[in-house]
Structures are given as structure tokens and as C-alpha cells.
PyMOL Python script that loads the backbone (N, CA, C, O; Angstrom):
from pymol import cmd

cmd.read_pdbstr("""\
ATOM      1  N   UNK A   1     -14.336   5.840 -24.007  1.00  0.00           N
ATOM      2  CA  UNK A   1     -13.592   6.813 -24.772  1.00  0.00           C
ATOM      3  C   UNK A   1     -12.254   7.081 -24.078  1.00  0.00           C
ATOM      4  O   UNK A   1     -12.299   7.286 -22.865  1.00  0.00           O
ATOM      5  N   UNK A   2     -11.163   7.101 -24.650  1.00  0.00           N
ATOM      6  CA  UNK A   2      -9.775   6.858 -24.366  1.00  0.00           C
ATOM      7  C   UNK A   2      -9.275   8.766 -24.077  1.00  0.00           C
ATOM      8  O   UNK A   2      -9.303   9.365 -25.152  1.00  0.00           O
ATOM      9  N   UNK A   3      -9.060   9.248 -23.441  1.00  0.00           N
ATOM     10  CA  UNK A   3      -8.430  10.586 -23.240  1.00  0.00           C
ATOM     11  C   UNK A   3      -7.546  10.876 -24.157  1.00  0.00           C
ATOM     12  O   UNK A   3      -7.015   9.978 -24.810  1.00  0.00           O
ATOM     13  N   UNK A   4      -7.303  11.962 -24.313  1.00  0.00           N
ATOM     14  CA  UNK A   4      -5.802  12.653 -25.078  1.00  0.00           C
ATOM     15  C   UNK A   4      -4.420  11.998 -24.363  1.00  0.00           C
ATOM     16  O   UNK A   4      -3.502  11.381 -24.903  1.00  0.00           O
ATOM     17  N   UNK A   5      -4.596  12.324 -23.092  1.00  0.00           N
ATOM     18  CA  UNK A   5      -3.551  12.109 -22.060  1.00  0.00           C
ATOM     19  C   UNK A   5      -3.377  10.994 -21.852  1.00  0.00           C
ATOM     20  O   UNK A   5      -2.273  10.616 -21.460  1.00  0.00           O
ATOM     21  N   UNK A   6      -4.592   9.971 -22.083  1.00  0.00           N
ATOM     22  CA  UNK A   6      -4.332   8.591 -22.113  1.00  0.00           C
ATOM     23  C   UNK A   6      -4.009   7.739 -22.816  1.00  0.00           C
ATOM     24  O   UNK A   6      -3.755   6.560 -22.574  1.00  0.00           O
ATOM     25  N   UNK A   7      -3.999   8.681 -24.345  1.00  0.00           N
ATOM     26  CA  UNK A   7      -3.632   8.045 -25.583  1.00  0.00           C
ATOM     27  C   UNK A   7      -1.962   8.536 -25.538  1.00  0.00           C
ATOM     28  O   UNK A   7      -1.147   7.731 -25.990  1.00  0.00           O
ATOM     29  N   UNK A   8      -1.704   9.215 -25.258  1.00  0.00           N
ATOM     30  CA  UNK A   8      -0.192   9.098 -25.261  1.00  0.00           C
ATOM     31  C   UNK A   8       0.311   8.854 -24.282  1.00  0.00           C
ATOM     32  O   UNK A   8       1.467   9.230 -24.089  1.00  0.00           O
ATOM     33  N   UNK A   9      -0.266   8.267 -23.498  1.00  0.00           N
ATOM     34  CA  UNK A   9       0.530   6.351 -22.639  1.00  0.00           C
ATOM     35  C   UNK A   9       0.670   5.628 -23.684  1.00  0.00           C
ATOM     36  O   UNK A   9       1.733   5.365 -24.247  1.00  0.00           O
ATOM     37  N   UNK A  10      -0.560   5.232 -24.022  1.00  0.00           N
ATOM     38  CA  UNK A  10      -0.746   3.861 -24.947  1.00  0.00           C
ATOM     39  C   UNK A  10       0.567   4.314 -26.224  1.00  0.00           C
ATOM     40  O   UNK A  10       1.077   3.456 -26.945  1.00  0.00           O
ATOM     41  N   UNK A  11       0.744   5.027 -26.255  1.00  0.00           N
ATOM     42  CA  UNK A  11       1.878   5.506 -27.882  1.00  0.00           C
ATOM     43  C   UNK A  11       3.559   5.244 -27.319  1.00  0.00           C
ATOM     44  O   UNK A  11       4.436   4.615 -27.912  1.00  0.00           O
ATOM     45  N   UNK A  12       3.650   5.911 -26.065  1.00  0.00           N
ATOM     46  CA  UNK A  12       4.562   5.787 -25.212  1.00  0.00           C
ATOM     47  C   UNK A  12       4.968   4.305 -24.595  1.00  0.00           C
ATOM     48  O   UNK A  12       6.193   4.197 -24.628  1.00  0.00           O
ATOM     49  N   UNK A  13       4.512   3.464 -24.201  1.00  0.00           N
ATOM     50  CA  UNK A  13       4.142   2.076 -23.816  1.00  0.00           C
ATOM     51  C   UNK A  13       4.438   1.288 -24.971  1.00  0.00           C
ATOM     52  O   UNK A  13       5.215   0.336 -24.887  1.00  0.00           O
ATOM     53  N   UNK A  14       3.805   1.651 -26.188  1.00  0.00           N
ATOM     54  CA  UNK A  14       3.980   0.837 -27.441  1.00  0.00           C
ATOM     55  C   UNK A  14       5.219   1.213 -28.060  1.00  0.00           C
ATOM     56  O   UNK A  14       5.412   0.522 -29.061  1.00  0.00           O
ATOM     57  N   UNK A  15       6.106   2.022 -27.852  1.00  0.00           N
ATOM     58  CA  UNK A  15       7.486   2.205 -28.282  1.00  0.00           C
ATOM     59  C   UNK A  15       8.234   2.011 -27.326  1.00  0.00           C
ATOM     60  O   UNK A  15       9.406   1.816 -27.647  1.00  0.00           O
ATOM     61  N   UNK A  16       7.974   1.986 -26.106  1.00  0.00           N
ATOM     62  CA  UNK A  16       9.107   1.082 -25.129  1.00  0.00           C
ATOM     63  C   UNK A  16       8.738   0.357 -24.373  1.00  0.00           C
ATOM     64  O   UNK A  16       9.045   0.646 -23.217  1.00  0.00           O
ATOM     65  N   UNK A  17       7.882  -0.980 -24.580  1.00  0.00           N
ATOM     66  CA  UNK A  17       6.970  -1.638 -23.695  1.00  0.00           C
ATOM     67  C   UNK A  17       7.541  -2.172 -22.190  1.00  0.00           C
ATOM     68  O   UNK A  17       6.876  -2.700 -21.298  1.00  0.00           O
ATOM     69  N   UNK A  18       9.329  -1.788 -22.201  1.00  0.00           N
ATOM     70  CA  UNK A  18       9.706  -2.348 -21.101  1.00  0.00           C
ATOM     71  C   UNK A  18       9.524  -1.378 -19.673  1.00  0.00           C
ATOM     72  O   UNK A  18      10.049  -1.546 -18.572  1.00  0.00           O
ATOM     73  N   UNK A  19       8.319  -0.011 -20.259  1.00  0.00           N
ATOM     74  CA  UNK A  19       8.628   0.714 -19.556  1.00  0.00           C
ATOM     75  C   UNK A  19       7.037   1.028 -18.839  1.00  0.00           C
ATOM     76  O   UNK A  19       6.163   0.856 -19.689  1.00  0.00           O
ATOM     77  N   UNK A  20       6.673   1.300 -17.953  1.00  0.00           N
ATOM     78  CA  UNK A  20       5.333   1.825 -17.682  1.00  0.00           C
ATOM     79  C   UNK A  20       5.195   3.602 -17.381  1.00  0.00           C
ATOM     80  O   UNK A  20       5.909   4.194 -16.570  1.00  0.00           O
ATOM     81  N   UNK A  21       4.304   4.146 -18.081  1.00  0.00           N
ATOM     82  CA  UNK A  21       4.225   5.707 -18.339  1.00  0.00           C
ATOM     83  C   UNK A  21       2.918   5.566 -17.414  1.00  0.00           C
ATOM     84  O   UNK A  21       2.025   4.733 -17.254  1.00  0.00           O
ATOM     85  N   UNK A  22       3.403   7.257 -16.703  1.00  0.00           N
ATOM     86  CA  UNK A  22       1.621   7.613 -16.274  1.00  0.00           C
ATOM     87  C   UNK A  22       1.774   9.189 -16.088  1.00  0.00           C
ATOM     88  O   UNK A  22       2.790   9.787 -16.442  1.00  0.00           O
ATOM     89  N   UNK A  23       1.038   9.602 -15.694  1.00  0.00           N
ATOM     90  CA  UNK A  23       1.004  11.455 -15.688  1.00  0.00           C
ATOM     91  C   UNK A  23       0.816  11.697 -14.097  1.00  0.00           C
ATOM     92  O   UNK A  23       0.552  10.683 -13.451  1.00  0.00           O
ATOM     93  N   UNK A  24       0.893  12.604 -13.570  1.00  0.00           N
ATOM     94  CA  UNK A  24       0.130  12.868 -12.232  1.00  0.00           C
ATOM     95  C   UNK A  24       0.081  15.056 -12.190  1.00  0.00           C
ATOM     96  O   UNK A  24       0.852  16.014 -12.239  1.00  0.00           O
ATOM     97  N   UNK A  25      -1.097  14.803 -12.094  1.00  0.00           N
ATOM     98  CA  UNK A  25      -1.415  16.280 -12.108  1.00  0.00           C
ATOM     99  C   UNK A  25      -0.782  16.969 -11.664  1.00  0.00           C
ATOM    100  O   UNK A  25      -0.170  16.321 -10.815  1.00  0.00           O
ATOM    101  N   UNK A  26      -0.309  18.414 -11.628  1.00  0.00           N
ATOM    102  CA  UNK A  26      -0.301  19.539 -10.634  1.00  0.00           C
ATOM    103  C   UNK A  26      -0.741  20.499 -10.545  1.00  0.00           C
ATOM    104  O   UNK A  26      -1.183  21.175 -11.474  1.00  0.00           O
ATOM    105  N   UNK A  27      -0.714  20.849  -9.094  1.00  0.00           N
ATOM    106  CA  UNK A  27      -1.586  21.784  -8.223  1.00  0.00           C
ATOM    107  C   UNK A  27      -2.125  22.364  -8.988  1.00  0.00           C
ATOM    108  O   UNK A  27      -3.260  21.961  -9.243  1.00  0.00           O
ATOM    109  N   UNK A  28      -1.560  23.716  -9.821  1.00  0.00           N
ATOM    110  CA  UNK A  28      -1.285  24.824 -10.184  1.00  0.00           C
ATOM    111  C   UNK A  28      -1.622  24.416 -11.952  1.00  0.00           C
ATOM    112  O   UNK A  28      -1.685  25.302 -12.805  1.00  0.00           O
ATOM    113  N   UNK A  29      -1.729  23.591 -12.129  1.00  0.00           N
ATOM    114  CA  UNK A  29      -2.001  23.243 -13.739  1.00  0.00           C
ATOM    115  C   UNK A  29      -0.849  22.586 -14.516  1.00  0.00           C
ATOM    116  O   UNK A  29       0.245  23.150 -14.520  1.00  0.00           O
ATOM    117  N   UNK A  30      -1.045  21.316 -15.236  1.00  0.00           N
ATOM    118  CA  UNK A  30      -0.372  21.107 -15.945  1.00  0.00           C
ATOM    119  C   UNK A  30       0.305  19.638 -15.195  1.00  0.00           C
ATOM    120  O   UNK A  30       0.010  19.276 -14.056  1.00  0.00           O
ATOM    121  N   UNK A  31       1.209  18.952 -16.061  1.00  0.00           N
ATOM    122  CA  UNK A  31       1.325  17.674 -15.561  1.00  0.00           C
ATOM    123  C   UNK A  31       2.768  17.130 -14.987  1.00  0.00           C
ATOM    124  O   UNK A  31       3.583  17.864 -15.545  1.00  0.00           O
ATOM    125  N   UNK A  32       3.228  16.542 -14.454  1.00  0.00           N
ATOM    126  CA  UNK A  32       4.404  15.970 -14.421  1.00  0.00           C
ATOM    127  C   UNK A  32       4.218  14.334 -15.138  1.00  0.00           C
ATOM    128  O   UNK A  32       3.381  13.464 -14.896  1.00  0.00           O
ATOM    129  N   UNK A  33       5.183  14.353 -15.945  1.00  0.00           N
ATOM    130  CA  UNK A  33       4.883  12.932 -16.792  1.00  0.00           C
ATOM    131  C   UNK A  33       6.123  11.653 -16.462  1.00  0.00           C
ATOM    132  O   UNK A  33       7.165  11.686 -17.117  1.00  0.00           O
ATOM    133  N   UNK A  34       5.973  10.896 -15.736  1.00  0.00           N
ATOM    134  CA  UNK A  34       6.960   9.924 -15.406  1.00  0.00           C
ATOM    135  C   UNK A  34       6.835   8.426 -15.880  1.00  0.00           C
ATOM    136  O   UNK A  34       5.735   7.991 -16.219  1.00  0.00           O
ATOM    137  N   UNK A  35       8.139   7.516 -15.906  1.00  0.00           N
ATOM    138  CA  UNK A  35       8.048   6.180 -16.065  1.00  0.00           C
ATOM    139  C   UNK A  35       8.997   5.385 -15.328  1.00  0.00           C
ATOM    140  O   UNK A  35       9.988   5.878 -14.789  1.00  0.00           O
ATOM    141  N   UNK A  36       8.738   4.297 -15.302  1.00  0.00           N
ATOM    142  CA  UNK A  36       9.838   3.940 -14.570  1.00  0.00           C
ATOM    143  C   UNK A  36       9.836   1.958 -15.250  1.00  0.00           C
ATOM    144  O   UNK A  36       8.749   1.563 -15.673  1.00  0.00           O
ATOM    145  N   UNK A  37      10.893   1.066 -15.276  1.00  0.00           N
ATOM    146  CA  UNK A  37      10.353   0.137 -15.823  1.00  0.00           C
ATOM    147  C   UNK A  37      10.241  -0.894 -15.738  1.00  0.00           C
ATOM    148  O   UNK A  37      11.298  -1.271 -15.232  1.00  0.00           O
ATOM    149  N   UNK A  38       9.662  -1.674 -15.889  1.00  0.00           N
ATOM    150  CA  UNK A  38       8.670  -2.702 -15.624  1.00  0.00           C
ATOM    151  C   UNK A  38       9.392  -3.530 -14.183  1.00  0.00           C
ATOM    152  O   UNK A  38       8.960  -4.043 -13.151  1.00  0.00           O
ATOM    153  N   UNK A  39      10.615  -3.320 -14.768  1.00  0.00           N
ATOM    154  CA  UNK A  39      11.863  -4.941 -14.117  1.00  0.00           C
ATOM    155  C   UNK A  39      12.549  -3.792 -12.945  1.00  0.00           C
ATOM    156  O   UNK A  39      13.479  -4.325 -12.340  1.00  0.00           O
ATOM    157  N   UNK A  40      12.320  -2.519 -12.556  1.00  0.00           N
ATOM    158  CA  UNK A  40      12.840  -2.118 -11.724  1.00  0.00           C
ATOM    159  C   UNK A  40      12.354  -0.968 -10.943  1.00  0.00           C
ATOM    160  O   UNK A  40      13.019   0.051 -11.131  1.00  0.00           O
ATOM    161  N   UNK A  41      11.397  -0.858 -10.139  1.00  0.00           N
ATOM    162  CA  UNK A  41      10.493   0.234  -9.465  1.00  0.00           C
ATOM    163  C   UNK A  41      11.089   1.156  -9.306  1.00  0.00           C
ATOM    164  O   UNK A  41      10.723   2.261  -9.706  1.00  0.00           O
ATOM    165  N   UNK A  42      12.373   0.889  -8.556  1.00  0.00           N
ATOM    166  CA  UNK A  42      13.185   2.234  -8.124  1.00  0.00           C
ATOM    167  C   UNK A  42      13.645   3.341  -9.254  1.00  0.00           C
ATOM    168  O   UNK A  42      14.071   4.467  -9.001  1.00  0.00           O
ATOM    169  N   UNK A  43      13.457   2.750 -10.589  1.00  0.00           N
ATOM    170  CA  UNK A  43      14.314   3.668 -11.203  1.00  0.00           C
ATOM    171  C   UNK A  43      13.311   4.248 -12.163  1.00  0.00           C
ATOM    172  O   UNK A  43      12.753   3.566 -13.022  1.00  0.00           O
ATOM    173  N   UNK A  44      13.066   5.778 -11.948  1.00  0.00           N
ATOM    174  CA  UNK A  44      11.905   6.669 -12.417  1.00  0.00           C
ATOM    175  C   UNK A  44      11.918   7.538 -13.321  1.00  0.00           C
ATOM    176  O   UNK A  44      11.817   8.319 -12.375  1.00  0.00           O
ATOM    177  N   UNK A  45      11.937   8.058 -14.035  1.00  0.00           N
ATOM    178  CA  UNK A  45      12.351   9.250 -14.644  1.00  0.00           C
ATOM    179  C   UNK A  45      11.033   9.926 -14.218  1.00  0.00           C
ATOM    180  O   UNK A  45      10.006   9.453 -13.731  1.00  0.00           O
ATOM    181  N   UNK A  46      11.313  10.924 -14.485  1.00  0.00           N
ATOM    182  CA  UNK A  46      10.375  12.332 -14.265  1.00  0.00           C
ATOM    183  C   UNK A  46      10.672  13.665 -15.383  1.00  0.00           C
ATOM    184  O   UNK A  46      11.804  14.148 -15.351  1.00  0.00           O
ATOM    185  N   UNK A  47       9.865  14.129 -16.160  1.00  0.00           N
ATOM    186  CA  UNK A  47       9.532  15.123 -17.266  1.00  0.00           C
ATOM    187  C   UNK A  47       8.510  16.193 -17.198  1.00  0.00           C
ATOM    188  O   UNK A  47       7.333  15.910 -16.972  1.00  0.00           O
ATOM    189  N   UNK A  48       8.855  17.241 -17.358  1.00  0.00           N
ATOM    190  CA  UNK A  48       7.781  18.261 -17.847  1.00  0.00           C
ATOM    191  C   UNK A  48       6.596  17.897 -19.148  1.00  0.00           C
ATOM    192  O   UNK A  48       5.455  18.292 -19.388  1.00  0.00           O
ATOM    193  N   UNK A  49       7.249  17.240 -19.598  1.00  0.00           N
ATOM    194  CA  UNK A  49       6.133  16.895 -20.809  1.00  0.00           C
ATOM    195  C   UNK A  49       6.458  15.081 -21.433  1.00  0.00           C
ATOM    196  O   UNK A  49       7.263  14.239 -21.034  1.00  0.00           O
ATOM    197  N   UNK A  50       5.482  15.046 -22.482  1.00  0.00           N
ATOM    198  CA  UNK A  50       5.404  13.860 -22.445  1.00  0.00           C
ATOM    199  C   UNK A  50       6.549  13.738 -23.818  1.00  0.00           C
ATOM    200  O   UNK A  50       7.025  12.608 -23.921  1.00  0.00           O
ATOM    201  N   UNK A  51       7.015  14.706 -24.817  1.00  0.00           N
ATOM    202  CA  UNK A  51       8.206  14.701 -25.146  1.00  0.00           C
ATOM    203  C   UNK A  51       9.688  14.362 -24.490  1.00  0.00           C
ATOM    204  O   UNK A  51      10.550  13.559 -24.846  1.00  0.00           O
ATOM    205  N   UNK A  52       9.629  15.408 -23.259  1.00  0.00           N
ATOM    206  CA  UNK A  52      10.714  15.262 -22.595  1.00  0.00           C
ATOM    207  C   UNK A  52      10.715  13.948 -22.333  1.00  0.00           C
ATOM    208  O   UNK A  52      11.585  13.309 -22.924  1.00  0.00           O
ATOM    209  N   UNK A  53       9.776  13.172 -21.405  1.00  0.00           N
ATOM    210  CA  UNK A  53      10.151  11.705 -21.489  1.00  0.00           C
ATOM    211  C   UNK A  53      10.186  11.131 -22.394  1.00  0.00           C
ATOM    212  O   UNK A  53      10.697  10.046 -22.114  1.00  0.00           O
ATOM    213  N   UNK A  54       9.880  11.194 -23.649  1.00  0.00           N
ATOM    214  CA  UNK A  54      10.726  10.215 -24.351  1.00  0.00           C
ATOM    215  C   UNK A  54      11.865  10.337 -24.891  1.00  0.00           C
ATOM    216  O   UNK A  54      12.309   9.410 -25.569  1.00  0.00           O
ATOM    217  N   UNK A  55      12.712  11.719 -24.673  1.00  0.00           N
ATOM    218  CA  UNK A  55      13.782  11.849 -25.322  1.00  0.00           C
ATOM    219  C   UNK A  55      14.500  11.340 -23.791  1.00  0.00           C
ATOM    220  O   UNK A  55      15.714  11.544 -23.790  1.00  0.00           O
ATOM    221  N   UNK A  56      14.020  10.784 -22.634  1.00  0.00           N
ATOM    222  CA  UNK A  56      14.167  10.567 -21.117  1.00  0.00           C
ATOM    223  C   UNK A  56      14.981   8.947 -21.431  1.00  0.00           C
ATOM    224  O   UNK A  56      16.066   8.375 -21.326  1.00  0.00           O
ATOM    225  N   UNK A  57      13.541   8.747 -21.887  1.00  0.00           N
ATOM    226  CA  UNK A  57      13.179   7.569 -21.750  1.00  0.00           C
ATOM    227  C   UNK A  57      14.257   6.701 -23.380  1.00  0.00           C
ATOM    228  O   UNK A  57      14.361   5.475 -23.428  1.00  0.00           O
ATOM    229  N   UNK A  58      14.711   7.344 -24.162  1.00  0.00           N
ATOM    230  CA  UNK A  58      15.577   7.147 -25.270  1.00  0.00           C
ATOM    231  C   UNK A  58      17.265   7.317 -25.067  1.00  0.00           C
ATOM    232  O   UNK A  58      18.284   6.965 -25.662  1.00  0.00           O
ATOM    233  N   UNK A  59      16.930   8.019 -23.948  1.00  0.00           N
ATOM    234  CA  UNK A  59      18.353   8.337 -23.461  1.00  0.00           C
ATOM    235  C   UNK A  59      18.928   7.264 -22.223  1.00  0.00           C
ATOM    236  O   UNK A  59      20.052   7.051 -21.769  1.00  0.00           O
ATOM    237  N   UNK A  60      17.957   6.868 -22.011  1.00  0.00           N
ATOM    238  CA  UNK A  60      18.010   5.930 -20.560  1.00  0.00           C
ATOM    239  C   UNK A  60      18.472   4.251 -21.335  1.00  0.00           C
ATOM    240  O   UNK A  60      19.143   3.342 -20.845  1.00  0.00           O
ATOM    241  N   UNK A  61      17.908   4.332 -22.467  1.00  0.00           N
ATOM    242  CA  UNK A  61      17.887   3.162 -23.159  1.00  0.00           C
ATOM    243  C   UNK A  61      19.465   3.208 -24.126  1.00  0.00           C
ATOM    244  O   UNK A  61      20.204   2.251 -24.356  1.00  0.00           O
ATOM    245  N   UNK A  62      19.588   4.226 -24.433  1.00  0.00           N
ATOM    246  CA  UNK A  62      21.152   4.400 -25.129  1.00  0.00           C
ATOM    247  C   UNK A  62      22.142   3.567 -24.030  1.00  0.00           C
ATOM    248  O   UNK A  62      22.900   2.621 -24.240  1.00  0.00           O
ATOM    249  N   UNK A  63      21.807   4.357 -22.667  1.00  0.00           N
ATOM    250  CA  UNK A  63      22.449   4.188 -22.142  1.00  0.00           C
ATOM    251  C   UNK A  63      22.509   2.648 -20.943  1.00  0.00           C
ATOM    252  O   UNK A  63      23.016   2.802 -19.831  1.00  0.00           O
ATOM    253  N   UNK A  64      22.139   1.749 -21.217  1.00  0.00           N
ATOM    254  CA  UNK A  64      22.136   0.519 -20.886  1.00  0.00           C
ATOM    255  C   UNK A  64      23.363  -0.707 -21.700  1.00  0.00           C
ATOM    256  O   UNK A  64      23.356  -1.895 -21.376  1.00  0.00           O
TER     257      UNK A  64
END
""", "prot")
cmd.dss("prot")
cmd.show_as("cartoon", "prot")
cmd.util.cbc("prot")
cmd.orient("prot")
């Protein structure tokens, strides 16, 4: 059975496959949601939510 949180990787991934998404918890509750992509480790984005990265992750791509 696929998570909530894990299904919007898979949604995220499938609209920008050049990119890899993952979540990482915090302390205190709630998530930090980052990607970074495929062809370049160093370069990460980081979001409060999994919206924010994709308007992150849409903006990163404008801008190429």
C-alpha cells in the first residue's frame, strides 16, 4: 500500500521526471519537501510543502 506522502512523489516525479522528490520529517511535526535533479546532486531545492516545490521546481525549469 503506497502512502499519501508517497503518492505525491510518484505525481511529482511523473511531471518532472528529470527531477528526484523525497520528504524528510521534522522534529516538531510536519515535513520539509525537497528535490534536486537527476543530472546534478548539488542543486536542491527545499519547500515547506509539496506545492511550494512544484511551483520550485516550475520555476527552476522556466529558468534553464
Amino acid at each position: 500500500m503506497t502512502s499519501h506522502l508517497d503518492q505525491i512523489i510518484v505525481e511529482l516525479e511523473r511531471k518532472w521526471p528529470a527531477w528526484q522528490v523525497w520528504y524528510v520529517p521534522k522534529a516538531l511535526g510536519g515535513f520539509i519537501w525537497c528535490a534536486r535533479r537527476w543530472d546534478d546532486e548539488h542543486h536542491v531545492l527545499n519547500a515547506g510543502s509539496a506545492e511550494s516545490l512544484a511551483d520550485l521546481i516550475e520555476q527552476d525549469k522556466e529558468g534553464s
